[in-house]
C-alpha positions in Angstrom: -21.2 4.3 64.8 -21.0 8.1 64.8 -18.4 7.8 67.6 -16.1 5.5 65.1 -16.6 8.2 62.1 -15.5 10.7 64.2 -12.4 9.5 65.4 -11.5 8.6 61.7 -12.3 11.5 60.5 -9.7 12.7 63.5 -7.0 10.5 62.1 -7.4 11.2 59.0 -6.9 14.7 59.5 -3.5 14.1 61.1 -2.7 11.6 58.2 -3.7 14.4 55.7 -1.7 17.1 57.7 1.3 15.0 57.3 0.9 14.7 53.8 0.7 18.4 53.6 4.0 18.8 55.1 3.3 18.9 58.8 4.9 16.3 59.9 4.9 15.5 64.2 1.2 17.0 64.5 -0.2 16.2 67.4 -3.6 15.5 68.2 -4.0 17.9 71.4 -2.7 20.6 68.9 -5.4 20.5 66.5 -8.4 22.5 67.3 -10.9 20.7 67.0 -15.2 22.4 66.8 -18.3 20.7 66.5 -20.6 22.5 63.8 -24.1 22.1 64.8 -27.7 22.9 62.8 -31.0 23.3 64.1 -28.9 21.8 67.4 -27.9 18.9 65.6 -24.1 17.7 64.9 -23.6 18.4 61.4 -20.1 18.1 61.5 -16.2 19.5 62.6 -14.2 21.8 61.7 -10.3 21.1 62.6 -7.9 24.2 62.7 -3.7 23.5 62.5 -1.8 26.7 61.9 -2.4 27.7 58.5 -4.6 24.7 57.2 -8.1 24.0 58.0 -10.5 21.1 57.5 -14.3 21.0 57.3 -16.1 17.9 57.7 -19.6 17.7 57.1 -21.0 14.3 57.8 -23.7 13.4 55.5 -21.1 14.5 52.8 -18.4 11.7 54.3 -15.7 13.4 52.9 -13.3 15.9 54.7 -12.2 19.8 52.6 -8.6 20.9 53.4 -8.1 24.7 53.0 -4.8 26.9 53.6 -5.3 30.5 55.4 -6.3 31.5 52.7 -9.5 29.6 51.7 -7.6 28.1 49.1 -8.7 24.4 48.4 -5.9 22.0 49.0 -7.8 18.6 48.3 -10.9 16.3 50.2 -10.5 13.1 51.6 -13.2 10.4 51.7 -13.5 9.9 55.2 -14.7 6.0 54.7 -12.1 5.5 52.1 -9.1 7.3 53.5 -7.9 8.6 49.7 -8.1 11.8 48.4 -10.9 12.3 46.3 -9.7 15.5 44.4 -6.6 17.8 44.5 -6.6 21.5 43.5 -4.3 22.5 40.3 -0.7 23.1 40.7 
C-alpha cells in the first residue's frame, strides 16, 4: 500500500505542477528525496525549478512552495483536490 501512495503522491505532483503553470513536466525532471526520521520514511520532498513540494505521510496531504517559501496551496494526496490555496 505504501508503494501505491507514493506513486500518487508522484502524480499528483506533476498534476499540481501543471496547474501551476508548468505545463510538459516530466517525471525524470523532478527531483525527487526521501525524508527519513529515526531511519524511518517519513515522507518526500519533490524539487521542479522554482516550486517545491513536501509530503509528509501521516499528514496525507502534499505543501507546494515557490523559491521563496511562499505557500502556494496543499493537495490531499487520497483525494487529489486542493485542500487550501494561499491569498491572492
Amino acid at each position: 500500500m505504501e508503494g501505491s501512495r507514493i506513486e500518487s503522491a508522484r502524480q499528483i505532483v506533476l498534476a499540481t505542477l501543471a496547474r501551476l503553470g508548468q505545463p510538459q513536466v516530466d517525471r525524470g525532471q523532478v527531483k525527487e528525496t526521501t525524508l527519513l526520521r529515526d531511519r524511518e520514511h517519513v515522507g518526500r520532498r519533490f524539487q521542479y525549478e522554482k516550486i517545491r513540494a513536501i509530503w509528509f505521510a501521516d499528514e496525507a496531504a502534499i505543501a507546494f512552495f515557490d523559491d521563496d517559501g511562499n505557500f502556494l496551496e496543499s493537495v490531499a494526496v487520497d483525494q487529489a483536490s486542493p485542500t487550501g490555496q494561499a491569498a491572492a
